[in-house]
C-alpha positions in Angstrom: 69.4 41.8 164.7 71.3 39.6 167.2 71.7 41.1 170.6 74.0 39.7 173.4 77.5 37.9 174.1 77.3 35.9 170.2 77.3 39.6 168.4 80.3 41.6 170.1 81.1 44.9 169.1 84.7 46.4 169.8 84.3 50.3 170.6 88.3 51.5 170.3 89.3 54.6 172.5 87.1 56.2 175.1 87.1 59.9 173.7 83.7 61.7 172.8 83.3 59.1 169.4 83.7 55.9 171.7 81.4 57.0 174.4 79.0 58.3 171.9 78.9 55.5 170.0 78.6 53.5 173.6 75.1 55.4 174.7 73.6 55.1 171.3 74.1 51.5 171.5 72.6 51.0 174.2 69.6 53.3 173.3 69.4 51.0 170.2 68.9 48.4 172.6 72.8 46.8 172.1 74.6 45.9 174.5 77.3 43.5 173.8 80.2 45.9 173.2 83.4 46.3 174.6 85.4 49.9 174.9 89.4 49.1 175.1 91.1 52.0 176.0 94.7 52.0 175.9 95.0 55.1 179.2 94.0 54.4 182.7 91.4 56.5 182.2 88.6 57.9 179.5 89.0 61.7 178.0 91.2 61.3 175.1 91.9 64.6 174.2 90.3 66.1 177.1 92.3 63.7 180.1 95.9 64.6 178.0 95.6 68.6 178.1 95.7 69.7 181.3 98.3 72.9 180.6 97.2 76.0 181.8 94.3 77.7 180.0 93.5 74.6 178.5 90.3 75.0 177.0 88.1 74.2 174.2 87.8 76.7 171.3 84.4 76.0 170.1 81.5 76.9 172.2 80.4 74.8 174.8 76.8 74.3 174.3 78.0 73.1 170.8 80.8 70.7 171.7 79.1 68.7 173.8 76.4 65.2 173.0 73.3 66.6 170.9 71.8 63.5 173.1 73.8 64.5 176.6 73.2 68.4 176.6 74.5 69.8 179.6 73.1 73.4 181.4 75.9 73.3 183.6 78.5 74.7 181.9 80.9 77.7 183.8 81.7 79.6 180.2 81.0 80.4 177.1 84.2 77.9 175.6 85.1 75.4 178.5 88.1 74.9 180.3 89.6 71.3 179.3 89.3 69.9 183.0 85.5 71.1 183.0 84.9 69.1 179.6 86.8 65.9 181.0 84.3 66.3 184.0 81.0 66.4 181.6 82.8 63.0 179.9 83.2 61.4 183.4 79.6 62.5 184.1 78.2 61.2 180.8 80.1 57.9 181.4 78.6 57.4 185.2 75.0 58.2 184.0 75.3 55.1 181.7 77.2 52.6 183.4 79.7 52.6 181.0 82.8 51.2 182.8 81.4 47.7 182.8 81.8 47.7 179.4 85.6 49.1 179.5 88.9 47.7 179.7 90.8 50.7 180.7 95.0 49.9 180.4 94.3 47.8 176.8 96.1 49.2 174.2 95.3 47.4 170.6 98.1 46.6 168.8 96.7 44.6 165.4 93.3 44.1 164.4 92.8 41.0 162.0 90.3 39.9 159.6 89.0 36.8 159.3 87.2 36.1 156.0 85.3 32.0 157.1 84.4 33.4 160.6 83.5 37.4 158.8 84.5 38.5 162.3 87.6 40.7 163.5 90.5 39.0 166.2 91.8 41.7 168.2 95.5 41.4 169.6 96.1 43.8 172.4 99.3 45.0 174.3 99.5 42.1 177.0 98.7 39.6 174.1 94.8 38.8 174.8 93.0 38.4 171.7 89.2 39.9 171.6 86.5 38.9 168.9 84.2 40.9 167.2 81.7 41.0 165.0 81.9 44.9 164.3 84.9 47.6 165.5 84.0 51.1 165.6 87.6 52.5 165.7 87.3 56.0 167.7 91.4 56.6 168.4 91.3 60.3 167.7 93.6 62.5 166.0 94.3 64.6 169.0 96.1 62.3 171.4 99.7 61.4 170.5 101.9 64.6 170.5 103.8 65.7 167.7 107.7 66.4 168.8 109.9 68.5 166.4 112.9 67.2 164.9 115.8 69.8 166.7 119.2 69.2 166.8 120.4 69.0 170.5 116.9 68.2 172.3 118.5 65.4 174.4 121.6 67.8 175.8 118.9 70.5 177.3 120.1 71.1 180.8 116.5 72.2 181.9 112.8 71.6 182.0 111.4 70.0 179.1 108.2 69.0 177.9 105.0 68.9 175.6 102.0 71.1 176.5 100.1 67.2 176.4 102.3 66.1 178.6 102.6 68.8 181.0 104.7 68.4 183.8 102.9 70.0 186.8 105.9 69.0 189.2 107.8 71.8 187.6 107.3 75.6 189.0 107.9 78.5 186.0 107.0 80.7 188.5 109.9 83.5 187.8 111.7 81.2 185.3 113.1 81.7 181.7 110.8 80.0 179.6 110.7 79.1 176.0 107.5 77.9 174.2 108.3 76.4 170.8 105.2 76.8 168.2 102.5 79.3 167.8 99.3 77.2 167.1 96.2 76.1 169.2 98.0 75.2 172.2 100.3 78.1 172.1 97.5 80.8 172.0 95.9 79.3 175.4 99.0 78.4 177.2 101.1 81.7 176.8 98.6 84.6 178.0 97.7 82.3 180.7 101.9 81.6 181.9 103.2 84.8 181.3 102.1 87.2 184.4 104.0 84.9 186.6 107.6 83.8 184.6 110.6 85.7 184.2 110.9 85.8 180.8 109.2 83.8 178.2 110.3 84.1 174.7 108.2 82.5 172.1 109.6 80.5 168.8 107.4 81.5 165.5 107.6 79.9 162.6 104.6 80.6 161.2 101.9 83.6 162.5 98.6 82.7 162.5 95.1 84.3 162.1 93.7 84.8 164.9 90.3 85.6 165.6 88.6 87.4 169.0 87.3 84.8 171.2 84.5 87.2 173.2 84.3 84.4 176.3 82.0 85.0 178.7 81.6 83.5 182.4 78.1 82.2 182.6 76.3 83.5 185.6 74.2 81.2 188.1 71.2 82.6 187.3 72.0 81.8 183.3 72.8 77.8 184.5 69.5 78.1 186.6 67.8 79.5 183.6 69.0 76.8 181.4 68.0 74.0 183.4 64.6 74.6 184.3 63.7 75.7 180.8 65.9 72.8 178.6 64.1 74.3 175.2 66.6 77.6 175.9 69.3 75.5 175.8 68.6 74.0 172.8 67.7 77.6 171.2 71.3 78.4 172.5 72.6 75.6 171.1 70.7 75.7 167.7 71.7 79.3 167.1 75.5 78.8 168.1 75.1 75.8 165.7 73.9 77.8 162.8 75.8 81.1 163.5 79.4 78.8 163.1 77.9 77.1 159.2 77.5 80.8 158.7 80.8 81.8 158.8 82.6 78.7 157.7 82.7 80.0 154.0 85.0 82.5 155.3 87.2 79.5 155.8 86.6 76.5 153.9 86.0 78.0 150.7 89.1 79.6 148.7 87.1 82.5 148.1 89.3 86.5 148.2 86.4 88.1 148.7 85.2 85.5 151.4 88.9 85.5 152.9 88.5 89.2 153.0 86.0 89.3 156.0 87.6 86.9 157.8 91.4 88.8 157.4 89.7 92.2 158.7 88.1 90.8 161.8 91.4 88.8 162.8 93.6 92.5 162.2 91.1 94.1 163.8 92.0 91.9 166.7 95.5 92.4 166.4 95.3 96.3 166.6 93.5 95.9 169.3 96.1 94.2 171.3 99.0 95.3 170.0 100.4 98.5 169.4 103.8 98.3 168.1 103.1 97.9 164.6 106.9 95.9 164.1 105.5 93.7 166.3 102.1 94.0 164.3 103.8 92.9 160.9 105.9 89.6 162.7 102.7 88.6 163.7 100.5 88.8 160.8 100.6 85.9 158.6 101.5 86.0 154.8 99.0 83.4 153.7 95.0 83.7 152.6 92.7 83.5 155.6 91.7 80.1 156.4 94.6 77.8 154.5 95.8 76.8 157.8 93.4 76.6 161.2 92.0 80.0 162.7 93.1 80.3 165.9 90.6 81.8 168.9 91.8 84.1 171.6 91.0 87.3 173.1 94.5 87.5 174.9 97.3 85.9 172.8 98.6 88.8 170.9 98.4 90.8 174.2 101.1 88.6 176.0 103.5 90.2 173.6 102.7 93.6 174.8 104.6 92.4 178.0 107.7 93.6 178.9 109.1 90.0 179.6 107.3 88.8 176.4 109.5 88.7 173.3 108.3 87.0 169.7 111.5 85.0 168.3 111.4 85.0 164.3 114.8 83.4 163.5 115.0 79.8 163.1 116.1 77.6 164.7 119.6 76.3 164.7 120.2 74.0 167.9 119.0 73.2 171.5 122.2 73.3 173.7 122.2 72.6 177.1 121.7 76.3 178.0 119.0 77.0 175.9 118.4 77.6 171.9 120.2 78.6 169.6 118.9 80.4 166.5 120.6 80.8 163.2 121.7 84.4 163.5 124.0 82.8 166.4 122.3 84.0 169.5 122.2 81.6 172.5 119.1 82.2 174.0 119.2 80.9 178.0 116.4 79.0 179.4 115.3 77.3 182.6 112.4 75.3 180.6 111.3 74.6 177.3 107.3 74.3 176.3 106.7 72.2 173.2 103.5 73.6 172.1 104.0 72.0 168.5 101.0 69.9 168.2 99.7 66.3 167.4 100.4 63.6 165.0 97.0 63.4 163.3 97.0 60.0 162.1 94.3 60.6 160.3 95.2 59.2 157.0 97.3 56.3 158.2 96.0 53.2 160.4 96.4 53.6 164.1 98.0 50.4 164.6 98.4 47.3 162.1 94.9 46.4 160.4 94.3 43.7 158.4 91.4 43.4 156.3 90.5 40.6 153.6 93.2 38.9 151.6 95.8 39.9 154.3 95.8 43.3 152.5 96.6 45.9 155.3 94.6 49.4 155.7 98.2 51.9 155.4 98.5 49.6 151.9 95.1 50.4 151.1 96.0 54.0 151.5 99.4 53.5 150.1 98.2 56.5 147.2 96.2 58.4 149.7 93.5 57.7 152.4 90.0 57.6 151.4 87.0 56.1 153.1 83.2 56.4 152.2 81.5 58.9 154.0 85.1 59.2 155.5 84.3 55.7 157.7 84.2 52.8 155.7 86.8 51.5 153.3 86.2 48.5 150.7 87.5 45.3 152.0 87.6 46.1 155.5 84.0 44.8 156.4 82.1 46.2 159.3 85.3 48.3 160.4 83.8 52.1 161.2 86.4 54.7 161.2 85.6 57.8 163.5 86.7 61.1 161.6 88.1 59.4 159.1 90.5 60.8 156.3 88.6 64.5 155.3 85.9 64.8 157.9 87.6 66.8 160.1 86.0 70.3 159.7 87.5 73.9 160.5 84.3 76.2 161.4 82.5 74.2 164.2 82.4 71.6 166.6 83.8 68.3 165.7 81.3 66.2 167.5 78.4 67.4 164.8 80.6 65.4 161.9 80.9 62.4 165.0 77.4 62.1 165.7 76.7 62.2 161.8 78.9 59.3 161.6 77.8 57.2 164.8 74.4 57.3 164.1 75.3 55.8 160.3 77.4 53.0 161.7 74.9 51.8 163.9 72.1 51.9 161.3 74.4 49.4 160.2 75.1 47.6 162.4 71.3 47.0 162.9 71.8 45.3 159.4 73.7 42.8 160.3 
């Protein structure tokens, strides 16, 4: 195995993947890598969602480094700004900045077939060699912005839930939030006590599942950190309790869906009482086709008296508001665009160029496909993090990550 300057590695993105793929590098005794991240700062996913009641909707002791466990978390699912501290942490125990080039956005990646190595062409129009590029963009960073008629005449506030704009007050404002997914749940329980009015745009309903989050106490931190084997436990269990219930989504079982539709309408009786209101928000399809949601609150919100749930579509943003096909102009001092991300994840994140000039969105001209969802024939030593159909539904992401990490560098070891 060479080691040093003459075997560079190119880490892209400084998410959980890139900086987990950083400290096992180093473990493996390699050190010649280089993270380019394209922000001024690492997080990914975690630096971007800073909306209020951002948080993460898998358990903590589960979505963190198997490698970097940490006994320090405040609750049961954490709070987005308390994750991007643990990456910060993470990165300082390591030393990982002298590896980074923070501001470096790569815009083309190109292989070249006498040298077997990959030229790197970045923003400013540096080029960067390597022999190996683990590519760890993400799926959750560039935000997905619906296609409305009328967006650019809004007289108000606008803005995406990832781009939230903390210089705007909706204290006692008219608010609308468009979408109704994983954003959505967090972001309206935790606005509306203090706006005017908030109406919310459903397309779709969505399953939603209770969320039972807890507050960890001192003593429980305390506990953890002096005895690190509970922490595991906690961790193994969580693990295993989460692979136990993922049938109930991932396989198209009625009987399995079943389970999983009873606990989520249990939820909504629970929280709502109206049963009108009770029907708009129950979806029409089989548990599990599209993400379960997690929230102990969401459906509440609409229990509010300056809550409503908008069902018609659509027609128009004007610069008063939005208005929706049945003709109603309804007035706003802001609009929330809670409507998600654009995955990427079966298309290259910028223009990649593997042997005979072929490019990687040609080779997935019918479809995306990758082996073991990471590697794809005639891109040589180019490791994909969640790749096309590796991202899961029932459990913590970074399991499938640290799967993948630990198979690229047993590669890499190869070389």
């Amino acid at each position: 195995m060479k080691q040093g300057d003459d075997f560079p590695i190119a880490i892209i993105g400084a998410g959980f993947a890139g900086i987990g793929a950083a400290i096992q590098l180093i473990k493996a005794g390699i050190h010649s890598f280089t993270i380019f991240e394209r922000a001024d700062e690492i997080g990914g996913t975690w630096r971007d969602n800073t909306y209020p009641g951002a948080a993460c909707d898998v358990q903590s002791h589960v979505y963190s480094l198997s490698f970097e466990q940490n006994h320090d978390w405040n609750r049961r699912y954490a709070t987005s700004w308390e994750i991007q501290e643990y990456l910060l942490s993470v990165v300082d125990k390591h030393k990982l900045r002298e590896h980074m080039r923070l501001n470096t956005e790569i815009l083309e990646a190109r292989f070249d077939e006498e040298t077997g190595t990959w030229t790197l062409t970045t923003d400013g129009g540096d080029t960067f060699t390597a022999r190996v590029v683990i590519a760890g963009a993400g799926g959750l960073v560039d935000p997905s912005y619906p296609n409305i008629k009328g967006m650019e005449t809004f007289a108000g506030d606008m803005f995406h839930t990832a781009r939230w704009n903390h210089d705007v007050d909706l204290r006692d404002k008219r608010v609308a939030v468009l979408g109704t997914g994983a954003s959505a749940v967090q972001v309206v329980p935790s606005i509306a006590p203090t706006v005017a009015k908030m109406s919310v745009f459903q397309r779709t309903a969505a399953w939603v599942v209770p969320k039972f989050d807890k507050v960890y106490s001192g003593r429980w931190k305390r506990l953890m950190r002096h005895v690190p084997f509970l922490l595991r436990v906690s961790r193994f269990l969580k693990y295993w309790v989460s692979e136990l219930l993922g049938p109930l989504v991932f396989l198209d079982s009625k009987i399995l869906s079943a389970v999983g539709t009873r606990l989520s309408m249990w939820n909504l009786r629970r929280q709502v009482a109206n049963p009108e209101l009770r029907k708009k928000l129950t979806p029409s399809f089989q548990f599990g086709c599209k993400r379960v949601l997690v929230s102990d609150d969401y459906w509440a919100a609409f229990e509010r008296e300056n809550v409503e749930l908008v069902t018609e579509s659509i027609e128009a943003i004007r610069p008063e508001g939005i208005e929706t096909v049945d003709g109603e102009l309804h007035v706003f001092d802001a609009i929330v665009l809670a409507t998600g991300f654009l995955l990427g994840l079966a298309a290259a994140p910028f223009r990649v160029i593997g042997r005979h000039g072929r490019t990687l969105d040609d080779a997935w001209e019918r479809g995306a496909v990758a082996y073991k969802g990471m590697a794809v024939a005639g891109f040589p030593n180019w490791f994909i993090m969640m790749g096309p159909n590796t991202g899961p539904g029932h459990t913590s992401v970074l399991v499938y990550t640290e799967a993948q990490i630990s198979h690229a560098i047993q590669a890499i070891k190869k070389i």
